[in-house]
C-alpha positions in Angstrom: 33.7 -21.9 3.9 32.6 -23.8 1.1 36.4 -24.0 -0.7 38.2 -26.8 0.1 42.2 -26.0 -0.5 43.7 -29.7 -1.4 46.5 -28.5 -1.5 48.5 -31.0 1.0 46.5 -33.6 -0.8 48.3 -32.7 -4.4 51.5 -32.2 -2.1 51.7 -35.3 -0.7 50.7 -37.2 -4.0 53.7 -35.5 -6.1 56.1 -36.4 -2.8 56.4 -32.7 -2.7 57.8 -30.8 0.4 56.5 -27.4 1.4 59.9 -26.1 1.0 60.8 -27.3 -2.1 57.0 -26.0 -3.7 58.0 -22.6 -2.2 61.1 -22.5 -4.0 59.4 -23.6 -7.5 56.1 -21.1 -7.0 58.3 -18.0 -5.6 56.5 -17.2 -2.2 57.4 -17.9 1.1 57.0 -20.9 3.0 54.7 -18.9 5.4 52.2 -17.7 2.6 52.4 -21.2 1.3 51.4 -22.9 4.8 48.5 -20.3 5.2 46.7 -21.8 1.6 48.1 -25.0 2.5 45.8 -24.8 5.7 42.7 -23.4 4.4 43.2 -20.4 6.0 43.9 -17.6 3.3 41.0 -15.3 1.9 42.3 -15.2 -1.7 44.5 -16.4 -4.1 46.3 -14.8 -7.2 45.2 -16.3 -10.2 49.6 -16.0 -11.4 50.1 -18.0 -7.7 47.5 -20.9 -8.8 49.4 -20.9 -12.2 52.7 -21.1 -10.4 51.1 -24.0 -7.7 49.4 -26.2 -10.9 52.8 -26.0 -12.7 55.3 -27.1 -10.0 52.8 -29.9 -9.4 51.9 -30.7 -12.9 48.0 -30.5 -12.2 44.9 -28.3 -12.5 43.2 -25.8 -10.4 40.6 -28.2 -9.8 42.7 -30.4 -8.1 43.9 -27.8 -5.6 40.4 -26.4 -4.8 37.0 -28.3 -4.6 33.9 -26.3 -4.0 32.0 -27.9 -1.6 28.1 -26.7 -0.5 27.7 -25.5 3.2 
């Protein structure tokens, strides 16, 4: 796939548990885990918002297109 989810990457850099960022965005930790890992098909644009607000960045830094 040629979207990279950096999520763990903004996680990590914010000291940020997976639990806690569930709490602040409003899904569950098992939703959050499958974008966390790459492995979600979509994302709502209000979940992004949510996600770039509880870790005070930009969509950017959550996903990277990357060429195949």
């Amino acid at each position: 796939m040629a979207i990279i989810v950096n999520l763990d990457v903004m996680m990590a850099r914010r000291k940020i548990s997976l639990m806690e960022l569930s709490e602040k965005v409003g899904i569950t930790m098992a939703n959050l885990s499958i974008l966390k890992t790459g492995k979600a098909k979509a994302i709502r644009f209000s979940t992004l918002d949510a996600i770039c607000k509880a870790l005070d960045c930009q969509p950017a830094d959550v996903l990277e297109y990357v060429e195949d």
